[in-house]
TORTITOR-423038 format. One record per residue (C-alpha): residue in three letters; x, y, z. Coordinates in steps of 0.2 Angstrom, whole numbers, padded with zeros to 4 digits, always signed. Each point is the difference from the previous one (the first is absolute). Layout:
% residues N
alaXYZ ...
***
This chain:
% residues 110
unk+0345+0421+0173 unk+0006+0015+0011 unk-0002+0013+0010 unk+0010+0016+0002 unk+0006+0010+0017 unk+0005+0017-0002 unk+0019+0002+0009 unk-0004+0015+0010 unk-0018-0003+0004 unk+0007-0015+0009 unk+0015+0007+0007 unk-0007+0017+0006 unk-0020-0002-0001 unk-0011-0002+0015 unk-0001-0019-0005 unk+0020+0002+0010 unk-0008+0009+0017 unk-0016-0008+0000 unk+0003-0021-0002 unk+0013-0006+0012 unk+0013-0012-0012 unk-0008-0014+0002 unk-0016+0008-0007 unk+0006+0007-0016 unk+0007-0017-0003 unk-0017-0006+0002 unk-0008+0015-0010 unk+0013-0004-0015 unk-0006-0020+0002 unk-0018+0007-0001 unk+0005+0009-0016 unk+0007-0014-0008 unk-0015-0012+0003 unk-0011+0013-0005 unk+0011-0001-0017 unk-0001-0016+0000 unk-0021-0005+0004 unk-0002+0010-0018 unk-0016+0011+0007 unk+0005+0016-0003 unk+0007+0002+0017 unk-0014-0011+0011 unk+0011-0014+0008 unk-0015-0013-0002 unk+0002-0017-0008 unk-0009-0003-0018 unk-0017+0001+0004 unk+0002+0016+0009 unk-0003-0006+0017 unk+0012+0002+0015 unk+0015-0007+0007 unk-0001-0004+0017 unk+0012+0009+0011 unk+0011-0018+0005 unk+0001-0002-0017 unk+0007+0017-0006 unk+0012-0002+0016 unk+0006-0016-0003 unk+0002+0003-0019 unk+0011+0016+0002 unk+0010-0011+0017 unk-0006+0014+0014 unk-0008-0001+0016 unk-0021+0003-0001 unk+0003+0013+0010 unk+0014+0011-0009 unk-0014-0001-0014 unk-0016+0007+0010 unk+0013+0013+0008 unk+0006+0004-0018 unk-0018-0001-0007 unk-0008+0011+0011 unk+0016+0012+0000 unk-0003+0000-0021 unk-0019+0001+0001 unk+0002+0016+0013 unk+0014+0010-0012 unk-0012-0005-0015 unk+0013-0011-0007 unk-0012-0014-0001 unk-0021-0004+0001 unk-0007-0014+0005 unk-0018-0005-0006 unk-0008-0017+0004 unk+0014-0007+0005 unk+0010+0005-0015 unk+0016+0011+0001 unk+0003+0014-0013 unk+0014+0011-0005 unk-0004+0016-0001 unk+0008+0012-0013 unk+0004-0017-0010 unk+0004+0006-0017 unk+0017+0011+0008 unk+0006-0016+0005 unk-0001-0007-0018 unk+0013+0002-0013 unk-0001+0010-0015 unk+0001-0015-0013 unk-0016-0007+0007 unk-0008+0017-0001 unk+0007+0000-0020 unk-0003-0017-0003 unk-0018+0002-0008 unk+0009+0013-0013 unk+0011-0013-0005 unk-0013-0011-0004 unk+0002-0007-0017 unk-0016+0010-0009 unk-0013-0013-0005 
***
């Protein structure tokens, strides 16, 4: 699995002015374990329910509180949302690549 990241929305977007470097190394870490968790963007383990904040901090090796800083930076710019708990991507399906948007038409016809 994998997500994509446009060259110059990274390099000359708002995510460049608006996170300091070590938040948009977090914001790329939350991306990828939003790729990874499978839920459409939610980082959440299986059954849906929340990671605690210690545990998404030690997972990506960062401080707690370069996540709530980065968290509350992505929630305010709309980047993320957060309901009960649960962090959400917003705008998911740009950060997916197009062979997973194409995967269902290659589907061997049943």
């Amino acid at each position: 699995a994998w997500i994509k990241l446009y060259i110059t929305g990274m390099l000359h977007g708002s995510v460049r002015w608006e996170l300091e470097p070590e938040e948009r190394a977090t914001w790329i870490d939350l991306l990828l374990l939003a790729g990874e968790c499978g839920k459409s963007g939610r980082i959440c383990d299986n059954d849906g329910q929340p990671f605690p904040p210690q545990y998404v901090a030690n997972h990506l090796n960062i401080p707690l509180e370069l996540l709530e800083r980065t968290l509350k930076k992505c929630e305010a710019q709309n980047r993320i949302s957060r309901s009960d708990g649960v962090i959400e991507v917003q705008h998911w399906a740009t950060y997916q690549s197009e062979y997973e948007r194409q995967r269902v038409y290659r589907q061997p016809e049943k």
